[in-house]
Every structure is written in structure tokens, then in C-alpha cells.
Backbone bond lengths (Angstrom), bond angles and torsions (degrees), N, CA, C in turn:
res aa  C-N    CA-C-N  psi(-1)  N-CA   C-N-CA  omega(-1)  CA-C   N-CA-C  phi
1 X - - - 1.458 - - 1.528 108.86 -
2 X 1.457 122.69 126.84 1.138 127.45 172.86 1.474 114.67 -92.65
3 X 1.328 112.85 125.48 2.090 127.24 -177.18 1.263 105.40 -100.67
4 X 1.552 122.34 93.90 1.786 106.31 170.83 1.071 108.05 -52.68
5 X 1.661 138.62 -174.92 1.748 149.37 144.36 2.138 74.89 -74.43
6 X 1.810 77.39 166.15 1.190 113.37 -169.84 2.049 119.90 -50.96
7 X 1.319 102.57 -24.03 1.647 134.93 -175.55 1.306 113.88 -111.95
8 X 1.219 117.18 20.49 1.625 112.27 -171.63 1.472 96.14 -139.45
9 X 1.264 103.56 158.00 1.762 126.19 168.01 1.326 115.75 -143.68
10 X 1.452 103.98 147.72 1.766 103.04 -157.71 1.894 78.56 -103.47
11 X 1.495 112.64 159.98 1.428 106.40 165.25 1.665 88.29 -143.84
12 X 1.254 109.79 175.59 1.631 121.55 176.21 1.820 89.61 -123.29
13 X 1.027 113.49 115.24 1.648 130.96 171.34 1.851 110.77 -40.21
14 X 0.780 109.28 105.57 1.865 107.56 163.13 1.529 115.93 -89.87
15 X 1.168 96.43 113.76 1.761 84.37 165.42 1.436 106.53 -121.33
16 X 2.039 85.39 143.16 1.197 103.63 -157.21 1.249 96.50 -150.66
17 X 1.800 129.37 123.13 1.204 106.69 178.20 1.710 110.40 -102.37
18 X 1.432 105.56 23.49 1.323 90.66 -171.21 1.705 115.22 -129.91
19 X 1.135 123.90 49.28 1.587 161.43 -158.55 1.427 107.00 -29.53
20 X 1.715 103.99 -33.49 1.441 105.51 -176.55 1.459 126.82 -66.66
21 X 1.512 102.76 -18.09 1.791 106.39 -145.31 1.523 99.37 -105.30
22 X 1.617 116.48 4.04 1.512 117.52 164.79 1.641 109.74 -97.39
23 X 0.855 98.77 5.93 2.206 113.20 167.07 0.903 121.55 168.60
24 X 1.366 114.40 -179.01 1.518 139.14 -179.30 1.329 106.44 -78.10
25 X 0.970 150.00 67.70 1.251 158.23 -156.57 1.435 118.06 -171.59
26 X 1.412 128.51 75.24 1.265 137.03 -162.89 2.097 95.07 -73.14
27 X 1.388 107.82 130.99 1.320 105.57 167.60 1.488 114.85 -126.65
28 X 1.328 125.53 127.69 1.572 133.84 -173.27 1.629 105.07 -59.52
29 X 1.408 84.75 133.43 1.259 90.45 174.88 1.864 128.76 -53.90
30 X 0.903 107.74 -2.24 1.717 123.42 -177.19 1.625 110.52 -80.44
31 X 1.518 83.73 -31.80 1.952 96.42 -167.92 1.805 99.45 -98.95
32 X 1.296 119.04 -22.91 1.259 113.82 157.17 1.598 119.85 -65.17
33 X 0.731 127.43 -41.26 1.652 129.47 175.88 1.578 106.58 -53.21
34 X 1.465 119.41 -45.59 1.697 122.41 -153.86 1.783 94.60 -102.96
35 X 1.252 104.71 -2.13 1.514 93.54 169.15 1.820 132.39 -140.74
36 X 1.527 118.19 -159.47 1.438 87.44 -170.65 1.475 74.20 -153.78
37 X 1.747 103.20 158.25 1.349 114.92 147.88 1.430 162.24 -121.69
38 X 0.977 117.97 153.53 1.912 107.19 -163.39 1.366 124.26 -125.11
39 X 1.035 93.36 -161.72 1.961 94.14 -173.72 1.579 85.38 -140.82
40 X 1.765 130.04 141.26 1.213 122.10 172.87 1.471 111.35 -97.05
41 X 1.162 98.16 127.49 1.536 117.36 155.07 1.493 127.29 -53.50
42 X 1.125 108.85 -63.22 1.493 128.21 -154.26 1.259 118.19 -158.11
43 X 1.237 108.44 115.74 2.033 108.20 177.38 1.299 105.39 -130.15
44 X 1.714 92.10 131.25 1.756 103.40 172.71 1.523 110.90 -61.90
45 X 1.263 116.22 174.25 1.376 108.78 175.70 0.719 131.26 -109.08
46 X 1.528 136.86 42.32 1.313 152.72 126.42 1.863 114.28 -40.80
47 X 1.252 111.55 -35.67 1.449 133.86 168.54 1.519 140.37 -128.17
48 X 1.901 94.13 21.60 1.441 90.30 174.03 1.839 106.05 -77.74
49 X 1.335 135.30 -6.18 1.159 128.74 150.80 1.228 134.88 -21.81
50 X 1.694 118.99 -63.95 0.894 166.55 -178.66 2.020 121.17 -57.23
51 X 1.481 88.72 -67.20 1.435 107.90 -171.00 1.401 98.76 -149.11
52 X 1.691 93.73 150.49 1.456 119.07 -165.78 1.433 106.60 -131.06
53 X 1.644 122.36 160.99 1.060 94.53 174.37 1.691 124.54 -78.05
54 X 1.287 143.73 -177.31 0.932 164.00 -127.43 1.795 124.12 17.48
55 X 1.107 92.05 10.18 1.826 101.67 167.91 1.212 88.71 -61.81
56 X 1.809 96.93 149.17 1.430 127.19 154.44 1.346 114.13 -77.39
57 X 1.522 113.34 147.13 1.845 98.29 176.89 1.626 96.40 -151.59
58 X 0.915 114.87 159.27 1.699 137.99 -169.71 2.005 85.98 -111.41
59 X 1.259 114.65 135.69 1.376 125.54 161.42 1.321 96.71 -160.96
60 X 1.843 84.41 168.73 1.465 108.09 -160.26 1.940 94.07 -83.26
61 X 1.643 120.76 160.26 1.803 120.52 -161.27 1.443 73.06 -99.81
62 X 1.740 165.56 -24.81 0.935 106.79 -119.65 1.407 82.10 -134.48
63 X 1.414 136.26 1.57 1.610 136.62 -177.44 1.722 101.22 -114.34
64 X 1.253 125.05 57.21 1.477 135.62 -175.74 1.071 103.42 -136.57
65 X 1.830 95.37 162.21 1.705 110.18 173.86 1.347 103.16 -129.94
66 X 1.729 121.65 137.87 1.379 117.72 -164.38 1.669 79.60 -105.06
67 X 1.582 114.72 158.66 1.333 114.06 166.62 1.592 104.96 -162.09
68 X 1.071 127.40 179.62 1.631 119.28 -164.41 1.536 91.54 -151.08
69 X 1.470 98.02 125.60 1.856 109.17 171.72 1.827 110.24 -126.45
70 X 0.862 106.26 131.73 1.367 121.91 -158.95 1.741 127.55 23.84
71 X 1.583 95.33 48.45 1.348 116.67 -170.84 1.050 126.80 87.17
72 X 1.602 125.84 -21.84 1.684 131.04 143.97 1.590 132.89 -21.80
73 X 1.076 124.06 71.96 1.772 104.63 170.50 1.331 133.58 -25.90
74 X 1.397 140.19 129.89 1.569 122.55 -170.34 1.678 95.36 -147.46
75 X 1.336 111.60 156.87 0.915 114.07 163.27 1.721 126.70 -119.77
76 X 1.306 124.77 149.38 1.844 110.72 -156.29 1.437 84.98 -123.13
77 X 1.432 127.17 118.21 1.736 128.22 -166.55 1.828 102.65 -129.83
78 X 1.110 132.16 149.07 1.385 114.93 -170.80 2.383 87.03 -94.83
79 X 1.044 89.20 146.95 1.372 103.64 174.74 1.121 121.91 -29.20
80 X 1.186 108.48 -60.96 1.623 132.49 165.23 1.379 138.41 -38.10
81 X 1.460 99.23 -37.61 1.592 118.65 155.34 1.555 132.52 -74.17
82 X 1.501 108.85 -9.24 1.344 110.20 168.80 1.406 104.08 -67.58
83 X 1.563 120.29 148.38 1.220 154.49 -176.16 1.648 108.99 -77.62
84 X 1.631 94.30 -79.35 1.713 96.31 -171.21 1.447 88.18 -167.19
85 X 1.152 99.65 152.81 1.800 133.62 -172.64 1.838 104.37 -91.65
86 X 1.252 123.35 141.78 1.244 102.53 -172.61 1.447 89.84 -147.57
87 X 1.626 123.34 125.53 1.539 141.00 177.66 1.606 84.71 105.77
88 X 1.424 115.49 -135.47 1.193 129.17 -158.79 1.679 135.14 -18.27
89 X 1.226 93.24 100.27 1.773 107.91 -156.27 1.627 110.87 -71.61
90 X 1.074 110.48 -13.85 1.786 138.93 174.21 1.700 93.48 -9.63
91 X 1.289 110.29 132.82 1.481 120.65 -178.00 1.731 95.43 -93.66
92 X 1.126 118.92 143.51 1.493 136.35 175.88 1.658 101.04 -66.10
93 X 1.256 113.17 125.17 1.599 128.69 168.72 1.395 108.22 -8.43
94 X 1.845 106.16 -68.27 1.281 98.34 -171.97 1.287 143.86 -88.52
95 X 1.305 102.38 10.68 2.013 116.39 163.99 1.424 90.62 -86.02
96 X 1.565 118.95 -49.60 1.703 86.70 -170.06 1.477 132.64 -65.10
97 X 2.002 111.04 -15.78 1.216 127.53 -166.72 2.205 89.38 -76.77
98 X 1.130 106.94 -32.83 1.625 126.33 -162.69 1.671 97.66 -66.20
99 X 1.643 110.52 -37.48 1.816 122.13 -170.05 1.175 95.97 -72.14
100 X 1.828 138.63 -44.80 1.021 142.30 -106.98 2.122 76.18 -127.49
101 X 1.188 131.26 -48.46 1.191 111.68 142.66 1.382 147.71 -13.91
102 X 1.331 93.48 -81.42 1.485 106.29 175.06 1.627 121.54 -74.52
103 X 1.231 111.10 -13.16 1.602 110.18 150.31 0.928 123.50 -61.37
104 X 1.579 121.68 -59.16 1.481 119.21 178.38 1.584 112.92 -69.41
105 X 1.199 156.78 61.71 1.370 167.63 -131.82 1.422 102.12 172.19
């Protein structure tokens, strides 16, 4: 079992040169060059809110740590540096805890 620290997310690297054809989400070619994408492993909980594992995520290549656990490639990215989430439309805890309010009212 992999434990990020509290600010970190583990991802496993996808390479993919063809970004468009996993969604509707056209990305410029400028922003493909300066970034990379993954699949999450593991999120500290500073951002298990946020992201779960098997989200897709867009992060920046150049504020990471590559490291290898029982021959696995991984990548260690601080939360903060992810870009954008791509498929899972999942509302964040606290708008839904915020709906679930104002219903009962």
C-alpha cells in the first residue's frame, strides 16, 4: 500500500500522444508539450476530497518526483500542481454537504 504525506499524490504516468480521444476536452497543443498525464494512485489527505484514485489528471512535468516501488514507475506531484481532472464529474463533498442543507430548509 502506498501513503502519500498530506500534499502529495502518487500518479502512474500514461503516455498518450493523442489527448483528445479520452474526451471532449480539446487541449492546445502548447499545453500538451508543458504537461503530462496520469492515472491516481494515491492521495494524501489534504486532497482526498478532491481526487480519488483512478482519476485521470493533467499535471505540470517539471515540479515532480519519479520513483519506482516494486518495479512500478510512479510519479509523487504536490496536489496543487494538478492541472485538470478529466471524466469524473463528481461534485466535491462540500457543495453536496451545502445541497443537502438547503434542502432540508
Amino acid at each position: 500500500m502506498i501513503i502519500p504525506a498530506k500534499d502529495r499524490i502518487i500518479l502512474k504516468r500514461i503516455e498518450d500522444t493523442d489527448l483528445s480521444s479520452d474526451s471532449t476536452i480539446v487541449i492546445p497543443d502548447q499545453y500538451q508539450q508543458v504537461s503530462c498525464k496520469g492515472k491516481v494512485v494515491a492521495v494524501g489527505r489534504n486532497f482526498q476530497d478532491q481526487y480519488e484514485p483512478d482519476d485521470i489528471v493533467f499535471f505540470g512535468q517539471y515540479n515532480n518526483e519519479d520513483i519506482k516501488i516494486d518495479g512500478e514507475e510512479y510519479q509523487i506531484v504536490y496536489g496543487d500542481d494538478i492541472r485538470l481532472r478529466v471524466g469524473n464529474q463528481r461534485k466535491p463533498e462540500y457543495l453536496q454537504a451545502d445541497r443537502a442543507v438547503r434542502n432540508s430548509l
